[in-house]
C-alpha positions as a LaTeX table, in Angstrom:
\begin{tabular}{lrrr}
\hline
Residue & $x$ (\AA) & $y$ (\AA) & $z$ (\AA) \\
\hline
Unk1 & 0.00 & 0.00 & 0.00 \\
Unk2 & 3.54 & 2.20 & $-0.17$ \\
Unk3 & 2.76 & 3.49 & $-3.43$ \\
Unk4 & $-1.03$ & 3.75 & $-3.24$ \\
Unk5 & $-1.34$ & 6.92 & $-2.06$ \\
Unk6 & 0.81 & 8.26 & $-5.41$ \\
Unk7 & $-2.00$ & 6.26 & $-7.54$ \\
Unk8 & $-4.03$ & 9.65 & $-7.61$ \\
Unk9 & $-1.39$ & 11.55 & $-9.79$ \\
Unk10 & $-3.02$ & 8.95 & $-12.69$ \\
Unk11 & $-6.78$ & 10.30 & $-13.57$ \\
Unk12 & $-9.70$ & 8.59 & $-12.18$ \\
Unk13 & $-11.16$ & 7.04 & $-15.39$ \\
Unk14 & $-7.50$ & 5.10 & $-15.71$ \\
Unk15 & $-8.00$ & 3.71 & $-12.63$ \\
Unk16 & $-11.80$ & 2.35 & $-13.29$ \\
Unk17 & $-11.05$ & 0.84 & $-15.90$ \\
Unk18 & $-8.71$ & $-1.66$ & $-14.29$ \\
Unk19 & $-11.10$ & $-4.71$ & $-13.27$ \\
Unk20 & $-9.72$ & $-4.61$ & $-9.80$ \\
Unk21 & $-7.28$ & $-2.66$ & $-8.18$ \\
Unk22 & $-4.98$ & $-5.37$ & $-6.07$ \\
Unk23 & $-2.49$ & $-2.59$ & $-3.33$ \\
Unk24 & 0.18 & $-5.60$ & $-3.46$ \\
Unk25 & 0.29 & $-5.92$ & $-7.44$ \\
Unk26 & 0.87 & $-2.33$ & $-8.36$ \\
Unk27 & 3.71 & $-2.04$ & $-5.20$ \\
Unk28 & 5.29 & $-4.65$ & $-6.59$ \\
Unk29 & 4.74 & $-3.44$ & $-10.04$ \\
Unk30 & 6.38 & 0.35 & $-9.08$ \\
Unk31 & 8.68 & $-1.36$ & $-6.88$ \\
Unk32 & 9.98 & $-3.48$ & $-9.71$ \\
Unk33 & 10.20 & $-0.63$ & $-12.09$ \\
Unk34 & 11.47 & 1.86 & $-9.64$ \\
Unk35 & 14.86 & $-0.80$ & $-9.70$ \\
Unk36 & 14.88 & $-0.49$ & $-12.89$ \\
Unk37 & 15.60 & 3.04 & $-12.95$ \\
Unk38 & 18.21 & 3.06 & $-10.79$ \\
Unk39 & 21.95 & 2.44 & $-11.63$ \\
Unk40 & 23.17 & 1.48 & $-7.88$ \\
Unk41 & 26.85 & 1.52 & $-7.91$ \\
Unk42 & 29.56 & 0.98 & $-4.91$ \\
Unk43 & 32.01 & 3.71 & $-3.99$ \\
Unk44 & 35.24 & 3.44 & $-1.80$ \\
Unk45 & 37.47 & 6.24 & $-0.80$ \\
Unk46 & 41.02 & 6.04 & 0.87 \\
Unk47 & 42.85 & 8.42 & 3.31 \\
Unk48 & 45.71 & 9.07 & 5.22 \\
Unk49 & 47.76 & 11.68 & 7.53 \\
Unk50 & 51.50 & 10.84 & 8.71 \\
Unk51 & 52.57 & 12.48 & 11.99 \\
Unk52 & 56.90 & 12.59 & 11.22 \\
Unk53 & 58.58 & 11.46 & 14.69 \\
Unk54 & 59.78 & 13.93 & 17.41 \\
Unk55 & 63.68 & 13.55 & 16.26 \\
Unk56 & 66.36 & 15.05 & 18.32 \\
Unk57 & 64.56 & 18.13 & 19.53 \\
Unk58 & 62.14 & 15.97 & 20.72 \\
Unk59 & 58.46 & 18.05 & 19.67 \\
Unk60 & 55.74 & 15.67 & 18.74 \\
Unk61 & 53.58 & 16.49 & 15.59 \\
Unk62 & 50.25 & 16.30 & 15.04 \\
Unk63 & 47.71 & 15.84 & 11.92 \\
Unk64 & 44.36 & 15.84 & 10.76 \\
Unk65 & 42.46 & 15.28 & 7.52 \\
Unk66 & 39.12 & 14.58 & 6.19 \\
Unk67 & 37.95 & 11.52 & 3.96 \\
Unk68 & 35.37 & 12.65 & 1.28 \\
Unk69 & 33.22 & 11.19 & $-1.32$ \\
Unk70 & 30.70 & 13.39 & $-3.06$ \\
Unk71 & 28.21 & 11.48 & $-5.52$ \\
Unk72 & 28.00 & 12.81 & $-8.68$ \\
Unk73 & 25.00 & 15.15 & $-9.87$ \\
Unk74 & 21.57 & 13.20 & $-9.60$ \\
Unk75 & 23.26 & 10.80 & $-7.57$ \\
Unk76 & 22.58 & 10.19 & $-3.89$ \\
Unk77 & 24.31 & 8.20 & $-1.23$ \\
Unk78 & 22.10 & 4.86 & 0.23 \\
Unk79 & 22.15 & 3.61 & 3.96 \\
Unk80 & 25.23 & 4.11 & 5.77 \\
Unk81 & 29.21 & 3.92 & 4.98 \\
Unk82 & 31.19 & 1.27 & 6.33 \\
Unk83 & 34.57 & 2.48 & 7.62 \\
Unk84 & 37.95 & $-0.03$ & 7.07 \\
Unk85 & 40.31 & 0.98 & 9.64 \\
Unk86 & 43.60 & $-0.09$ & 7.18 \\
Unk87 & 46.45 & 0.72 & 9.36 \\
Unk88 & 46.86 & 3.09 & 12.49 \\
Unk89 & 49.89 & 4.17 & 15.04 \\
Unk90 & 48.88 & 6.81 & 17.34 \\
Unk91 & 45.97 & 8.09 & 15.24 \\
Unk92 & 42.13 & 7.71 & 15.09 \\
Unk93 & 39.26 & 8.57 & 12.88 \\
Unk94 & 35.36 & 10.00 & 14.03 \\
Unk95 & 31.74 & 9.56 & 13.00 \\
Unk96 & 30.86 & 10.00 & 9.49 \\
Unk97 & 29.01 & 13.18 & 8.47 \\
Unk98 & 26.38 & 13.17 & 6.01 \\
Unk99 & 25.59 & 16.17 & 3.29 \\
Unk100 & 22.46 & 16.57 & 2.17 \\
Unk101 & 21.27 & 18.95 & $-1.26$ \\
Unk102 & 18.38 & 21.11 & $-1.31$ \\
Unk103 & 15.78 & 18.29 & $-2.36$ \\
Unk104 & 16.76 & 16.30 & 0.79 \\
Unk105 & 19.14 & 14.01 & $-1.23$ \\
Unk106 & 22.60 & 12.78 & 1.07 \\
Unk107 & 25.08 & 13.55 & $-1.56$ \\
Unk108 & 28.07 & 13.68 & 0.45 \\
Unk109 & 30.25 & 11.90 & 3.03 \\
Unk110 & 32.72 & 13.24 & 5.12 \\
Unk111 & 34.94 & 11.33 & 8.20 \\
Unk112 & 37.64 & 13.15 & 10.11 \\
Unk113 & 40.98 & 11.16 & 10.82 \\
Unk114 & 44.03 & 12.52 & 12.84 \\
Unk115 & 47.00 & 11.18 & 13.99 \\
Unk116 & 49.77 & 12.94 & 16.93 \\
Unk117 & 53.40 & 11.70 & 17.41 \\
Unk118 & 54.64 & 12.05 & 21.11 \\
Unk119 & 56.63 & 14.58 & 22.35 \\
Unk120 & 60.18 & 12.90 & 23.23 \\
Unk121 & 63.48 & 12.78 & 21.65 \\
Unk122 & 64.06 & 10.59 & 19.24 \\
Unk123 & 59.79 & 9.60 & 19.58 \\
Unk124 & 58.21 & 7.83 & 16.54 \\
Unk125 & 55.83 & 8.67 & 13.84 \\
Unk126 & 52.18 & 7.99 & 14.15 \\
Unk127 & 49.38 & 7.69 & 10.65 \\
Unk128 & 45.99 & 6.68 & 10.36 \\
Unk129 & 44.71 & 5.58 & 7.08 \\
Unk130 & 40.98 & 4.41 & 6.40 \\
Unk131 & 38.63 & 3.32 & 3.69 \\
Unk132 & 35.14 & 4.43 & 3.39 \\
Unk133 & 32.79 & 2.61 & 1.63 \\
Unk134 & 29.03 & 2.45 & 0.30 \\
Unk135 & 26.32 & 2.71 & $-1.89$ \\
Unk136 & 25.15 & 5.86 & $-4.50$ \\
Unk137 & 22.00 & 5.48 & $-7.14$ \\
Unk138 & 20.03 & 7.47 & $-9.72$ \\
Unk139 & 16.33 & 7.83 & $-7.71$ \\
Unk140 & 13.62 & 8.57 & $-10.46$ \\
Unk141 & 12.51 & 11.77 & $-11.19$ \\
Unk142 & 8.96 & 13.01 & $-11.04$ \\
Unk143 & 8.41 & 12.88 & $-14.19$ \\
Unk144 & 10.00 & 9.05 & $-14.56$ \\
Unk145 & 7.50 & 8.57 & $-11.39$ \\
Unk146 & 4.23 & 9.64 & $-12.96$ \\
Unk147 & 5.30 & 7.57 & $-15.98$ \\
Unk148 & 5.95 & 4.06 & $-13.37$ \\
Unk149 & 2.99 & 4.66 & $-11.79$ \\
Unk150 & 0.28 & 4.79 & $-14.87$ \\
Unk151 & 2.13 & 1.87 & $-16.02$ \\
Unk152 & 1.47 & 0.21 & $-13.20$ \\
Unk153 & $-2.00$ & 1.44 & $-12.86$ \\
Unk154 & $-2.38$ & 0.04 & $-16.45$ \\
Unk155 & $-1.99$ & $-3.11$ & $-15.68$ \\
Unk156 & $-4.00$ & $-3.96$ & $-13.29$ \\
\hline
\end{tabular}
């Protein structure tokens, strides 16, 4: 019954002239067609900050950076990145923060990562390098909508 409530973008006479109007049928009707439209595609993103070593005068460093992926236009990030920690020594990496466009879309990902080599002589380096990965598709438009739906409608 998702999609039933969209049925009355199609005019009325469409829908009375289906013999009967079955709520399961025409979701899974859109639903099919709505996978269709999209192209779902995987992302992954790698990044890294080195902290040098203290050395002789013995003054720790310290780093940060951000890992980004931006989808590209019409795109929009699904569900939740998965973060790979790859290799770490004295550094760490936060939450992910999520971007969204003007229509609501998540188009962007962003996840801080830092790193901070001790202060004593001779002290080592520190890094922290990550992966993030997930999802981006192409949602229907309106238009591409209106045109699932009276297909649907159509059928039944």
């Amino acid at each position: 019954m998702k999609f039933l409530s969209k049925i009355m973008l199609i005019p009325v006479a469409a829908i009375l002239q289906a013999p009967t109007l079955v709520a399961d049928e025409f979701d899974d009707c859109v639903d099919g067609k709505i996978k269709e439209f999209k192209n779902i595609q995987s992302f992954s993103r790698e990044g890294s900050v080195r902290c040098e070593g203290a050395g002789v005068g013995g003054s720790g460093h310290s780093k940060n950076g951000v890992v980004t992926f931006s989808a590209a236009p019409g795109y929009q990030i699904v569900g939740n990145i998965e973060i790979d920690n790859l290799s770490q020594n004295r550094g760490n990496y936060g939450q992910a923060s999520y971007e969204t466009d003007d229509t609501g879309k998540v188009v962007k990902v962003s996840v801080p990562i830092s790193c901070s080599s001790p202060s004593q002589m001779f002290g080592p380096g520190a890094w922290m390098n990550i992966r993030i990965r997930g999802r981006v598709e192409l949602p229907p438009t309106e238009q591409e909508l209106k045109s699932i739906f009276k297909s649907c409608a159509h059928k039944l």
